[in-house]
C-alpha positions as CSV (number, residue, x, y, z in Angstrom):
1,X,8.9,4.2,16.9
2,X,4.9,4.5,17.0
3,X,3.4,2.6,14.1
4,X,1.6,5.1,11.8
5,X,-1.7,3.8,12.0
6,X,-3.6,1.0,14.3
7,X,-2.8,-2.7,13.7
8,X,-6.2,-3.7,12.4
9,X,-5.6,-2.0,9.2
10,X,-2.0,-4.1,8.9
11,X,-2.8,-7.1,7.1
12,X,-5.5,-5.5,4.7
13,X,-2.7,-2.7,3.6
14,X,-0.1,-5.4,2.7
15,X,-2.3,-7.7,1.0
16,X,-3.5,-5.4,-1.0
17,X,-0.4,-3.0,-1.9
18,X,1.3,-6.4,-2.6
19,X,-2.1,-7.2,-4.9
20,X,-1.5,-3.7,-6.4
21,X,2.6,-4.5,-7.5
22,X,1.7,-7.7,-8.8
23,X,-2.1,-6.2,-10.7
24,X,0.3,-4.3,-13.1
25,X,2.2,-7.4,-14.7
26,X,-1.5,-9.1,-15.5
27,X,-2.9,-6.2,-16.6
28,X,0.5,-4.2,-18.2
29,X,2.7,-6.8,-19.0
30,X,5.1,-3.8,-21.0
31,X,5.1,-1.5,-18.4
32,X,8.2,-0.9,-16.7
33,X,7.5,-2.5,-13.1
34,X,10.3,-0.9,-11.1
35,X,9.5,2.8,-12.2
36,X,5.6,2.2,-11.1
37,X,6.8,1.0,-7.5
38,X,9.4,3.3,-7.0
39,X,7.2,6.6,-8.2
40,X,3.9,4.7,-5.8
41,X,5.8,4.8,-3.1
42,X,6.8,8.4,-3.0
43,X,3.3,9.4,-4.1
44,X,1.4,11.9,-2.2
45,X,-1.0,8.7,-2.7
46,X,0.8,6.5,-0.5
47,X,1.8,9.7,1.8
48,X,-1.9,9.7,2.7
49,X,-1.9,5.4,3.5
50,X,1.6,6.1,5.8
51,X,-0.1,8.9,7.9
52,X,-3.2,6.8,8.9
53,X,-5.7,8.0,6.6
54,X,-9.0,5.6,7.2
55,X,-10.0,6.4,3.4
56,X,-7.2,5.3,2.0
57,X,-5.9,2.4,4.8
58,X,-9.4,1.2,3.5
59,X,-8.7,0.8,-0.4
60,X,-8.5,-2.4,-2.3
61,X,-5.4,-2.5,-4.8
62,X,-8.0,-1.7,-7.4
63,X,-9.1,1.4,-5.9
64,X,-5.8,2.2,-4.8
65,X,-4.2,1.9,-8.8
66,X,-7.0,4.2,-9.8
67,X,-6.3,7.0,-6.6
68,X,-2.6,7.1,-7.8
69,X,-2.8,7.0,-11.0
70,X,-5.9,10.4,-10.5
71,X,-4.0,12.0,-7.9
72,X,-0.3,12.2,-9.2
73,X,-0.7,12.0,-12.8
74,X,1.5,8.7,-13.2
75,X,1.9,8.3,-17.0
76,X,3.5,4.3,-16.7
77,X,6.6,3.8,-19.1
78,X,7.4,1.3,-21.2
79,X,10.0,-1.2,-20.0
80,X,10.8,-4.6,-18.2
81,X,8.5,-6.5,-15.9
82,X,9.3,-7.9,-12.6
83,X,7.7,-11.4,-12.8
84,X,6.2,-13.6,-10.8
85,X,5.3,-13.6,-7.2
86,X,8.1,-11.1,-6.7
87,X,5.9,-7.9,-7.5
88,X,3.7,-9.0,-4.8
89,X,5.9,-10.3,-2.6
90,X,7.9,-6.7,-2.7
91,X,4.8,-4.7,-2.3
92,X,3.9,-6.8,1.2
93,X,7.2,-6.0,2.2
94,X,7.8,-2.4,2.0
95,X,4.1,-1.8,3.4
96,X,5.0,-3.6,6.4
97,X,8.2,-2.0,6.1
98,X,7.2,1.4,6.6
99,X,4.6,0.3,9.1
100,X,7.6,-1.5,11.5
101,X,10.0,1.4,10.9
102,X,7.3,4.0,11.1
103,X,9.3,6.0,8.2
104,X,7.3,7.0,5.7
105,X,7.6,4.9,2.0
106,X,9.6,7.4,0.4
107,X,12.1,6.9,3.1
108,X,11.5,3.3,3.2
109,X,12.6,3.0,-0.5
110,X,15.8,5.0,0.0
111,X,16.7,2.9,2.8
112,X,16.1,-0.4,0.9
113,X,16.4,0.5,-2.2
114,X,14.1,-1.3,-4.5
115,X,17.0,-3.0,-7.0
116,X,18.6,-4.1,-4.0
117,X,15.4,-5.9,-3.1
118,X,14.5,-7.4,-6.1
119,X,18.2,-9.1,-6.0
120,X,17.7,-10.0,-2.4
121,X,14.1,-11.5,-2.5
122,X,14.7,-14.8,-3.8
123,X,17.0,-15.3,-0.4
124,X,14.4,-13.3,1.9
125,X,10.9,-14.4,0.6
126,X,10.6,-18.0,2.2
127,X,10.8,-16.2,5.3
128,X,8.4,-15.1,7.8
129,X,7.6,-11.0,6.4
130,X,7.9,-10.1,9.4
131,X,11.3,-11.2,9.8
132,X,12.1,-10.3,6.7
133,X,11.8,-7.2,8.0
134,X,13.4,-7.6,10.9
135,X,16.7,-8.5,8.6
136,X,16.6,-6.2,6.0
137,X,15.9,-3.9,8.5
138,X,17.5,-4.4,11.6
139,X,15.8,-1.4,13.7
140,X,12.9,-2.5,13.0
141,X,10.7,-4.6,15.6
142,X,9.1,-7.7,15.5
143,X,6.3,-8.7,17.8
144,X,6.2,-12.1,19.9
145,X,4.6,-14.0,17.8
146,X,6.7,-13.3,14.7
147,X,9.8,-14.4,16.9
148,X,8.1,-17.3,18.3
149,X,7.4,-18.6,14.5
150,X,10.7,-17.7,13.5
């Protein structure tokens, strides 16, 4: 399957969707983390970053918190936190997630369903992302470098 949008963009949209997951535990500790990444990743918001668009590809998590929360309205809920690294770590994966599979988020979240994840990252997230991926996954690829590292 064709990636959605040219490599260069990669690494900038899964650092920074990663920065975005873990931005709402600094700044909104009471805010229930799992409802904010599930309803991000079916935004229209995140639509726009899974088609290739170069305005959005090219948002920092800042800019990208403030685009969701304009565009769709997002009124965050009260609830539990996911702490530590795993916010970020969860972000990273699902944006190169969707960009291996070439499924858009909202599919991408059905697939691997977020509560699944959060029980499976403490096994997955010493590994390489990409072959994270690769084994949460299993259709999705992994380029020669990743499987030369793994």
């Amino acid at each position: 399957m064709k990636p959605p949008y040219d490599r260069s963009y990669l690494d900038f949209v899964v650092e920074e969707q990663g920065r975005l997951f873990e931005s709402l535990q600094d700044v909104r500790p009471e805010v229930d983390s799992a409802d904010f990444i599930v309803s991000y990743l079916k935004s229209s918001t995140r639509r726009q970053l899974d088609e290739g668009h170069a305005y959005y590809l090219t948002q920092d998590a800042a800019h990208l918190k403030e685009t969701f929360l304009e565009e769709s309205g997002y009124v965050p809920k009260a609830g539990t936190p996911i702490k530590g690294f795993a916010p970020n770590w969860i972000g990273q994966f699902y944006a190169r997630y969707q960009w291996e599979t070439g499924m858009s988020s909202a599919e991408a979240i059905g697939k691997v369903p977020l509560e699944w994840l959060i029980r499976a990252y403490p096994c997955l997230h010493d590994l390489d992302l990409g072959v994270a991926v690769q084994k949460v996954g299993g259709d999705a690829k992994v380029d020669d470098n990743q499987k030369a590292r793994a």
